[in-house]
C-alpha positions in Angstrom: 45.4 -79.9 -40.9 47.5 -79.9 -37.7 45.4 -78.4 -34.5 47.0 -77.2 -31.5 46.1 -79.0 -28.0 46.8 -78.3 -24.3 48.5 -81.1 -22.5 44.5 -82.0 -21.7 43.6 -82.4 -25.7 41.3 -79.9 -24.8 41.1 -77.2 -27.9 42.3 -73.8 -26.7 39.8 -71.9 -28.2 36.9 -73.4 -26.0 38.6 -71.0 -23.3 38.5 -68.3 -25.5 34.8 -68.6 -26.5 33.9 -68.8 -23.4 35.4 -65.8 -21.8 34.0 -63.7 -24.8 30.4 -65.2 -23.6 31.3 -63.8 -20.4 32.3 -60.7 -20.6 29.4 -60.0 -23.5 27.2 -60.9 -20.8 29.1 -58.7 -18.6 28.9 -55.7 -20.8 25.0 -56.4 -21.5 24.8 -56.4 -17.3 26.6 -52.9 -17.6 24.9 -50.9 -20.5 21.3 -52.4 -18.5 22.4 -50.4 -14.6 23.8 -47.5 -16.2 20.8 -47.3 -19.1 18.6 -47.7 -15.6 20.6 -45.2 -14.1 20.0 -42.5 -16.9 16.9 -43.2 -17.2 15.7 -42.8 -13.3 18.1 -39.7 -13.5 16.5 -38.2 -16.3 13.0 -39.4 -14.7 14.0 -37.6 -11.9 15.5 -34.4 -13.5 11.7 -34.2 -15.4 10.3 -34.5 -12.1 12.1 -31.8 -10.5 12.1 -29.9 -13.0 7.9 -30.1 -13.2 8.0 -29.5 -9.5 10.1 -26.7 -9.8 7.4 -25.1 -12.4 4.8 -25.6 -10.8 6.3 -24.1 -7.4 7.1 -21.1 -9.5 3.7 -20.8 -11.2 1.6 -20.7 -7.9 4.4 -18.6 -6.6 3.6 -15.9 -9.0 -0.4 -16.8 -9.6 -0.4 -15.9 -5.3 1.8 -13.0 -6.3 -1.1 -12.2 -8.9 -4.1 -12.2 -6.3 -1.4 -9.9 -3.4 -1.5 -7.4 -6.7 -5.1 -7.7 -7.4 -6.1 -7.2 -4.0 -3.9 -4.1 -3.4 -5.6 -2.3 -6.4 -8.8 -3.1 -5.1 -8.6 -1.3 -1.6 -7.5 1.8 -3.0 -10.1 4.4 -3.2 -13.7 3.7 -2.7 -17.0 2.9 -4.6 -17.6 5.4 -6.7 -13.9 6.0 -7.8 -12.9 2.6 -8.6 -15.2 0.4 -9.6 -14.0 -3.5 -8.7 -13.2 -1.9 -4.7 -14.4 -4.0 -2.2 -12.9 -2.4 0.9 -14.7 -2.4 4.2 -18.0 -0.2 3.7 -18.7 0.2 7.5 -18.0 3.9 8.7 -16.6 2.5 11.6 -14.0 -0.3 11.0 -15.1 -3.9 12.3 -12.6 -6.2 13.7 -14.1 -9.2 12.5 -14.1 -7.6 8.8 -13.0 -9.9 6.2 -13.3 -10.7 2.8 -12.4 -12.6 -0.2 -11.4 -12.7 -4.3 -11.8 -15.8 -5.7 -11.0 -16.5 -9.3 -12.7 -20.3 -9.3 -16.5 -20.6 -8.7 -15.8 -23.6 -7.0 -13.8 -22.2 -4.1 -14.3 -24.2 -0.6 -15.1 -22.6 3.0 -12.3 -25.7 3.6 -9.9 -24.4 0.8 -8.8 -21.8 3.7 -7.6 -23.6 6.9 -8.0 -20.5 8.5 -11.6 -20.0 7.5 -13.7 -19.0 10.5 -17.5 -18.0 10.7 -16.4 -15.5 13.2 -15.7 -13.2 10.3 -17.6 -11.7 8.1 -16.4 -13.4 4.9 -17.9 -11.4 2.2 -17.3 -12.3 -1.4 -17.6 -8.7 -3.1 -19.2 -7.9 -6.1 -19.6 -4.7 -8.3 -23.0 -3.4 -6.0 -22.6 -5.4 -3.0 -19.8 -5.4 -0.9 -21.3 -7.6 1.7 -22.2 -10.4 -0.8 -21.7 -14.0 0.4 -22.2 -16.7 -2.3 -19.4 -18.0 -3.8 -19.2 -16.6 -7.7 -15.2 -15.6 -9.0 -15.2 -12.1 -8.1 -11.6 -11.6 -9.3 -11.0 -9.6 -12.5 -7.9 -12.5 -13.6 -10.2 -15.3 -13.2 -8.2 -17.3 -16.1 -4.9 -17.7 -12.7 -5.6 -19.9 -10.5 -5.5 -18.3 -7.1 -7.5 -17.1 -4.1 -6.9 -14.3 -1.7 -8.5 -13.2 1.8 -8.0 -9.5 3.2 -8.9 -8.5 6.5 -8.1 -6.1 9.1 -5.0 -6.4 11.5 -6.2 -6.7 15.1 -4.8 -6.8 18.5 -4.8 -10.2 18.6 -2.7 -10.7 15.4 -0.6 -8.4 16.7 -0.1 -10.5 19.9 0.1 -13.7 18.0 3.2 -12.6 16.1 4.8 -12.0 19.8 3.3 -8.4 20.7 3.8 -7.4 24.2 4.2 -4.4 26.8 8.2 -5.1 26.4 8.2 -6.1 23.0 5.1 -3.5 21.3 4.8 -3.8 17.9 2.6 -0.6 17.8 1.9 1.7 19.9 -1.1 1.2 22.1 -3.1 4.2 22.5 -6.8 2.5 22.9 -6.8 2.5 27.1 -6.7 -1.2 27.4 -3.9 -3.3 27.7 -5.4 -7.3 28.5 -4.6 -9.7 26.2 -7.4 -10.8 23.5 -8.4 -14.1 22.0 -9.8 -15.3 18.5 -13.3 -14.2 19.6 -12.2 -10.7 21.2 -10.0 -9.9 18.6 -9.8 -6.6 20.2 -9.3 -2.8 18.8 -8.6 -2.7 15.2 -4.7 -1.6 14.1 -4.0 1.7 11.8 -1.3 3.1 10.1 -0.7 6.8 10.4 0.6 9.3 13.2 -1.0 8.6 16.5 0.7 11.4 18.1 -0.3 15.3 17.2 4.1 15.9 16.9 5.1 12.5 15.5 7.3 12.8 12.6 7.4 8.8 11.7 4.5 7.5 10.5 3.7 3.7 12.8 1.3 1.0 13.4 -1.3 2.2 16.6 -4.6 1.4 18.2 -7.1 4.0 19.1 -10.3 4.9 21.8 -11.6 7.6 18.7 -11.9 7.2 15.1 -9.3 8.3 12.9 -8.5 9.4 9.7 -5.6 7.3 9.1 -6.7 3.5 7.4 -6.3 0.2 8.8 -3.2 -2.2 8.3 -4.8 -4.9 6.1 -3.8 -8.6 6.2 -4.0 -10.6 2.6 -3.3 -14.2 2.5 -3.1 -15.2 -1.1 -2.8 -18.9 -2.4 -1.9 -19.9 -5.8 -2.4 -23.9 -6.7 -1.5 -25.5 -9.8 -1.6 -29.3 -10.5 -1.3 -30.6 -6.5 1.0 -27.5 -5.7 0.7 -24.5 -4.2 2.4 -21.3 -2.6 0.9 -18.9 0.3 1.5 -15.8 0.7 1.2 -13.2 3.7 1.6 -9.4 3.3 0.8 -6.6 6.0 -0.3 -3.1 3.4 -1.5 0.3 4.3 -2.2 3.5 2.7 0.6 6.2 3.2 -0.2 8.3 5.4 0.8 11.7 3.7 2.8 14.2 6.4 2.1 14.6 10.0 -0.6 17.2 10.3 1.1 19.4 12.6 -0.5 21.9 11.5 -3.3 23.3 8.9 0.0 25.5 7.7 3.1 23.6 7.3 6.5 25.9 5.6 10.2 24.9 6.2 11.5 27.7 5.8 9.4 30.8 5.2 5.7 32.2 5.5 5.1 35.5 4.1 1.7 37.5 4.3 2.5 40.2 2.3 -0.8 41.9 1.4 -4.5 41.4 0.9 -6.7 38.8 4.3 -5.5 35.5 5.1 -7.3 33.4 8.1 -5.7 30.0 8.9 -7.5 27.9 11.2 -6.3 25.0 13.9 -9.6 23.7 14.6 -10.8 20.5 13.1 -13.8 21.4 11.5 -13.8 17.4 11.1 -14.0 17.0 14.5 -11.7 13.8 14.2 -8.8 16.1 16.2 -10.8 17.2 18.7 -8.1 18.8 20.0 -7.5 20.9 17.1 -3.6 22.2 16.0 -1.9 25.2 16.2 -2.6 27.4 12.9 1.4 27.3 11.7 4.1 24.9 12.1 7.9 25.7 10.7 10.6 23.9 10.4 13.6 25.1 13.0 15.5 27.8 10.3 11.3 28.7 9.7 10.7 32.6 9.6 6.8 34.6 9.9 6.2 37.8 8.5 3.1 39.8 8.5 0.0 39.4 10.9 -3.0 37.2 9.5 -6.0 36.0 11.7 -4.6 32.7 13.7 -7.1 30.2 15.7 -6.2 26.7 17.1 -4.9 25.3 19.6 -2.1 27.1 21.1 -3.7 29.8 19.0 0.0 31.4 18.0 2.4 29.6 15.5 4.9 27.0 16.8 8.3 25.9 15.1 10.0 22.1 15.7 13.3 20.8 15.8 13.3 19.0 12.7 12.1 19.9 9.1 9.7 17.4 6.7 11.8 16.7 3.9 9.1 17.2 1.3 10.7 15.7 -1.6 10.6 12.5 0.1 6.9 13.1 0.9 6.5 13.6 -3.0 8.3 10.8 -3.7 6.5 8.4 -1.5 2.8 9.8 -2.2 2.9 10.0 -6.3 3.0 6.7 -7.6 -0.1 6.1 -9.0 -1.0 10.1 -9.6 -2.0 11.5 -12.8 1.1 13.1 -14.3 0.3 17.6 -14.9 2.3 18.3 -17.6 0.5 22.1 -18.2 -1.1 24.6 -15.6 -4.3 23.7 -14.3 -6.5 26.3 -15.3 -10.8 26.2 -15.5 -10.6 22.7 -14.1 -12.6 20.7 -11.3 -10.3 17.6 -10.5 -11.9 15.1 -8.6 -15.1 15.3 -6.3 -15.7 14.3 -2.6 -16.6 10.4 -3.5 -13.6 10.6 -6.0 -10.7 12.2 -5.1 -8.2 13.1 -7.4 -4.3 12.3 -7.1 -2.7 15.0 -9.0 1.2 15.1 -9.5 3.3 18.1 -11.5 6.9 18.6 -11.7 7.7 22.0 -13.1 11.9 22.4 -14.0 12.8 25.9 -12.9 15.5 25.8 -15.7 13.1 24.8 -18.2 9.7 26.4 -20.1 7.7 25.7 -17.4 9.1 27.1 -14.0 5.9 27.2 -12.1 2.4 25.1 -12.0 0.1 28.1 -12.6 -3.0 27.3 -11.1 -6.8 30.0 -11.7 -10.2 29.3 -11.5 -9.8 25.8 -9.9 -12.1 23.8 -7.8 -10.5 20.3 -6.7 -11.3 17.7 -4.1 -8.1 15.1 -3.6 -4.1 15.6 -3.3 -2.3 18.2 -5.5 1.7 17.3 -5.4 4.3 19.9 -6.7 7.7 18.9 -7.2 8.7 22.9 -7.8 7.1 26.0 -7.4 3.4 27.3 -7.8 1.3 29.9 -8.4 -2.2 30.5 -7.1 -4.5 33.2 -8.6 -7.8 33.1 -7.6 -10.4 31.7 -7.4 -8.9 28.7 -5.7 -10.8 25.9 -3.7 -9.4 22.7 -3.0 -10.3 19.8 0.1 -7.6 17.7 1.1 -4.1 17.9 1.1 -1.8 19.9 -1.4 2.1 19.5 -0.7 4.6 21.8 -2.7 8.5 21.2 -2.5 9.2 24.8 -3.7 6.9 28.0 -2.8 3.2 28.2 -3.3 2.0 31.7 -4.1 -0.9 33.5 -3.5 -1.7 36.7 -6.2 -3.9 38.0 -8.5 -7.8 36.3 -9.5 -10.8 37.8 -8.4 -12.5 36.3 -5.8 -11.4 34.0 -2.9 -9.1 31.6 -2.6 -9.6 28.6 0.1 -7.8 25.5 1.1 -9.9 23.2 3.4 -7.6 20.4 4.9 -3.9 21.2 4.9 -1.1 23.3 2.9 2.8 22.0 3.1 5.4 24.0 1.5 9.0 25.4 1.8 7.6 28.5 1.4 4.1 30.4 1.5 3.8 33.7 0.3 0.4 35.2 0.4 0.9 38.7 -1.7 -3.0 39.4 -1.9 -6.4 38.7 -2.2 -8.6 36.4 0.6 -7.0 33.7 1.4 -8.3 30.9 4.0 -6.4 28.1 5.3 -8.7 25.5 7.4 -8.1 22.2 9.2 -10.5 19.6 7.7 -9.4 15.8 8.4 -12.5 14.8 6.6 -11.3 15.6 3.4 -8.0 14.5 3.9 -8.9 11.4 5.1 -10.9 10.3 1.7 -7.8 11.7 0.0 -5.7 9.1 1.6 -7.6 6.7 0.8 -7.4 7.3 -3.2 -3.4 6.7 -2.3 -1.9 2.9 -3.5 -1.6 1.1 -0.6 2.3 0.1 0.4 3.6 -3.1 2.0 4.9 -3.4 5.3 5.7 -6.8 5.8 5.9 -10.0 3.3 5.7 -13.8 4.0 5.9 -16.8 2.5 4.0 -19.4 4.5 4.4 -22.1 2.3 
């Protein structure tokens, strides 16, 4: 059999055989990086990816304890029974206090743990308890959260100053304030007797409005975790500008009516005049006035009370019928009443007899009040609010807001009372006014 040879007698395919070898090898070398190279990709997709779920998972279980602590503010006690506000009277500066969902929660688990506060751990019964037990209704989420009051000093941390206030100082003293003076604690309300815009404020006096609360929430999950800051408050209803507030109209028709200025409270010592209008605001008639300037005044611009509404019923127990032979709500539990009668529809007006209610009553329409009628706290009515017909007497102690009044018989009494209104408040959901996320 003839062979072929290169002018070397070497065979020619010992070339061949060889390259092959080579570029096999070659290929193997190949296939190896880029199996390496999908594999540390993958690896590294799976990694970020678990990171990612585990960023989102504290994310929300921190989200979780912000929610958890918000419903627990509202209200007090007796009304809601996993509160564990502050129980003091007087609000203390160095109040704090904590939910944990873990029994075996560390002092060192918050770096901003200090022994300058009070750091309660709250349980049903004691609100000043401080062993560590879970407290939190959602023990099975892993999170933690601390609540305490805003101060002047937080305020100054976060770059508060005489040029650049971030709420108005009305307490007298204006040095600066340190960790262990944390100074005057911050509210959220009207600080003014004619402001319109509700604002963060310091104050000499006690006051009806509530504190702004600070909750730092952290959720952890397998080495991770998130943190969360939020600033939250209780709205703080309409200005009380008066005991009598009408946008448009106040009409005393027939029968006694007495509206008093004077805080029978005593927390506006200064008292309010007995009716405030909006600028287009008419009086007719002559009731008994008292306060302080005894004789109705008007203002330049008119609440809009639909907004109020708005703002003030989430959370409220929806009146779908009149209130009739009823006794919503009691001085340790207020009620939070909401009612939206459709003037086109069956029901044009909330009819309301024989009540005796403690709390806030919101009308989105028009009511009627026949007596007899007592309620403490606030009631605020976007359409007209009626007085006519009952037997007997018919009293609001705290404060009456309406487009119109119209008071066509029968006794009526209308008196300032901030203490009333100041439990009322308190039964309100609190709002945020500022989010963070620390980490």
């Amino acid at each position: 059999m003839n062979r072929l040879l290169s002018k070397t007698g070497v065979s020619c395919c010992a070339d061949s055989t060889g390259g092959a070898l080579i570029a096999a090898l070659l290929l193997v070398a190949i296939s190896a990086i880029m199996g390496a190279t999908i594999l540390f990709a993958t690896s590294t997709d799976l990694q970020i990816s678990g990171n990612y779920r585990r960023a989102v998972e504290t994310f929300y279980a921190a989200e979780a304890g912000i929610a958890e602590t918000s419903v627990r503010l509202s209200g007090s006690p007796s009304s809601n029974p996993a509160y564990f506000g502050d129980s003091s009277p007087i609000m203390q500066p160095n109040w704090s206090a904590y939910v944990l969902s873990n029994p075996g929660w560390k002092s060192q688990d918050d770096t901003s743990y200090s022994t300058l506060f009070t750091n309660y751990i709250p349980v049903s019964g004691n609100l000043t308890n401080t062993a560590v037990l879970a407290n939190s209704i959602q023990t099975a989420l892993p999170y933690w959260t601390k609540v305490r009051h805003k101060t002047e000093f937080d305020a100054e941390q976060a770059g508060h100053s005489s040029l650049t206030p971030h709420y108005q100082d009305t307490d007298g003293v204006t040095a600066g304030h340190s960790q262990i003076n944390q100074g005057n604690v911050v509210y959220y309300g009207f600080a003014s007797g004619n402001g319109l815009k509700p604002m963060s404020f310091t104050s000499a006096n006690p006051t009806l409005y509530s504190p702004v609360e600070i909750i730092i929430s952290q959720g952890e999950l397998e080495g991770a975790m998130s943190l969360l800051q939020v600033e939250v408050a209780h709205p703080p209803g309409p200005p009380l500008l008066a005991p009598l507030y009408a946008n448009s109209q106040v009409f005393f028709g027939g029968g006694t009516a007495a509206v008093e200025g004077f805080d029978s409270c005593g927390l506006l010592s200064e008292g309010r005049p007995p009716v405030w209008m909006g600028p287009a605001g008419a009086l007719v008639g002559n009731p008994t006035f008292t306060g302080n300037p005894p004789i109705p005044q008007s203002g330049t611009e008119a609440l809009d009370l639909v907004k109020t509404l708005e703002d003030l019923k989430r959370g409220a127990e929806v009146i779908n019928g009149d209130l009739v032979s009823v006794k919503p709500g009691v001085p340790g539990t207020p009620a939070l009443l909401y009612a939206e009668p459709s003037a086109g529809g069956f029901w044009s007006e909330l009819a309301v007899q024989n009540v005796n209610g403690f709390g806030v009553l919101l009308v989105k329409g028009n009511v009627k009040i026949s007596a007899p009628f007592h309620w403490e706290g606030l009631v605020i009515v976007s359409g007209q609010i009626t007085f006519d017909g009952g037997i007997g007497t018919s009293a609001i102690h705290g404060a009456l807001f309406a487009d119109q009044v119209h008071i066509l018989s029968g006794d009526v009494t209308i008196t300032l009372d901030t203490c009333p209104i100041a439990a009322s408040l308190r039964v309100l959901p609190v709002a945020i006014l500022n989010w963070q996320h620390l980490l």
